[in-house]
N, C-alpha and C positions, 0 to 999 in steps of 0.2 A: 417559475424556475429561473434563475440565473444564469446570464451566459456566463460568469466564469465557474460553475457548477459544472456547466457542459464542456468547458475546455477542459479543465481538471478532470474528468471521467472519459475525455475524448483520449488525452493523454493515457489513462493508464488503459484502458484499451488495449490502444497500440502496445503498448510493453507488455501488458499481461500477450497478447497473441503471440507468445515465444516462438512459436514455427515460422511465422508470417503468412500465415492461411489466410486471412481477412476476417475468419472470425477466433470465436474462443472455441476450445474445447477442451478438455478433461488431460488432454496431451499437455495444451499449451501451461495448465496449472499443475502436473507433475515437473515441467520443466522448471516453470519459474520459480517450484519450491527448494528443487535441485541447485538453483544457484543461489537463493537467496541460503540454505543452510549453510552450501558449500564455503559462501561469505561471511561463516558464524564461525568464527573459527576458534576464539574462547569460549563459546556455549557448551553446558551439559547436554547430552545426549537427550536430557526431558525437556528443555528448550524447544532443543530442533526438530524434537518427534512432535512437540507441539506445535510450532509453527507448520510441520507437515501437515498435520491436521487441522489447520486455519486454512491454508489450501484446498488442501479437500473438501471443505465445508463452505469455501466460497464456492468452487465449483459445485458443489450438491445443490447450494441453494438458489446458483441461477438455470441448472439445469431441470431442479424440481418445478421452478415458477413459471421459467420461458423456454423448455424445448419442448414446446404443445406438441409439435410433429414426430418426438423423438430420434431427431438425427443426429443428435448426437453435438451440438454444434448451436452458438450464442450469434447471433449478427449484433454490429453494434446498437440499431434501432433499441433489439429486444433488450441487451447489455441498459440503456439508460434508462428504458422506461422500468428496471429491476434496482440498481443500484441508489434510483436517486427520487426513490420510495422510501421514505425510512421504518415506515409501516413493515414492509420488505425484506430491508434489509440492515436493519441495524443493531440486531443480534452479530451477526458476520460481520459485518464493521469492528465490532467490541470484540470480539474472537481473534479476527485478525491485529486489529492494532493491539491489544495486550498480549499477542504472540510475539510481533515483532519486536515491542517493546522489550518483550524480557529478553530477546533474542543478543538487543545491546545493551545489556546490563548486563553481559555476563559476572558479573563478583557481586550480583543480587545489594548494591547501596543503596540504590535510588537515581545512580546518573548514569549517563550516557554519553560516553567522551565522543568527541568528534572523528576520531577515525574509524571508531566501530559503527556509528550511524553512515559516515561515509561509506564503507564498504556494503552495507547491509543496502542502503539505497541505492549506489551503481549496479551493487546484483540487480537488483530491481530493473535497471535501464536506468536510469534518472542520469541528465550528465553530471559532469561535476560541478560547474559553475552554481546550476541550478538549487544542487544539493546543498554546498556550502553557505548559497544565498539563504536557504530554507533553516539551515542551523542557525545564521546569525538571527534571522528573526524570530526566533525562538528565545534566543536574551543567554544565551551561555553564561556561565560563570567565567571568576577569574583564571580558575584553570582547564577554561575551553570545553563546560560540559552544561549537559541538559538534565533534566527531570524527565524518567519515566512519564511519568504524569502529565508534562507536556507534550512529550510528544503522541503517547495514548491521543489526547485532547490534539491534539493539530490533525491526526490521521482522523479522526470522527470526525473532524469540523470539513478536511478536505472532500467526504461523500457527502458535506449538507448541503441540499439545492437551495437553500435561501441562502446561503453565505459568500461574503465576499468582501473583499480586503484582509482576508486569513494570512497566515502565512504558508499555508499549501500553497496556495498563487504565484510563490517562488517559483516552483517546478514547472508551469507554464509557461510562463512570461522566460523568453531571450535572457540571457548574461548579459548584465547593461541595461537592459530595457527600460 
């Protein structure tokens, strides 16, 4: 496993833990789906029901795998040794990222201009520097937009424990770094 594997899942982590509990729970992925729809703001209504249910189904499937004790409640230990299985977890991965994705496409083309990913990724926590960093290396067009399809593909590559020199690595690494 890769350590920038583990910094990229240390990260989301912490942002997925909307309360600041120290771990996840069922709360924290209601919340963070509340703001990332709230952040949809050209999306249809079956978008954002969908991405509520990428939520939910992240949450189902680390609570199914790793609340052995049933309290309700993820520590990060148990969070990486779930996520960065892809045995595991990479149905939920592909759940999620083609939620998010359609999330910024809202006028269904194929792209994704940068202010709608911007927004959809600060919901998230991401800061902005980070974010921005993450579009460009994604390769935008002339008029400042992505491919579904890439970023589908960047959000799966960002849960691969063998991976590294992605452009998820943006959102890690310092503005400047």
């Amino acid at each position: 496993m890769r350590t920038e594997a583990l910094d990229r899942v240390g990260l989301v982590f912490t942002l997925l833990d909307a309360n600041g509990s120290g771990y996840l729970s069922s709360e924290d992925f209601q919340l963070m789906s509340d703001r990332v729809v709230a952040a949809a703001k050209g999306s249809d209504e079956s978008a954002k029901r969908a991405m509520s249910a990428a939520f939910a189904q992240y949450w189902s499937t680390l609570a199914a795998e790793l609340d052995t004790d049933r309290d309700n409640r993820v520590t990060f230990e148990e969070y990486t040794a779930c996520v960065l299985s892809p045995e595991r977890f990479d149905r939920t991965v592909e759940q999620f990222a083609d939620s998010l994705a359609a999330l910024g496409d809202p006028d269904g083309d194929g792209l994704i201009e940068r202010p709608v990913f911007t927004a959809l990724m600060t919901a998230i926590g991401f800061g902005q520097a980070n974010v921005d960093a993450l579009f460009d290396a994604f390769g935008p067009d002339a008029h400042d937009r992505v491919t579904v399809a890439t970023w589908v593909r960047g959000i799966k590559d960002y849960y691969g424990p063998d991976k590294a020199g992605i452009a998820g690595d943006h959102l890690v690494e310092r503005a400047g770094a």
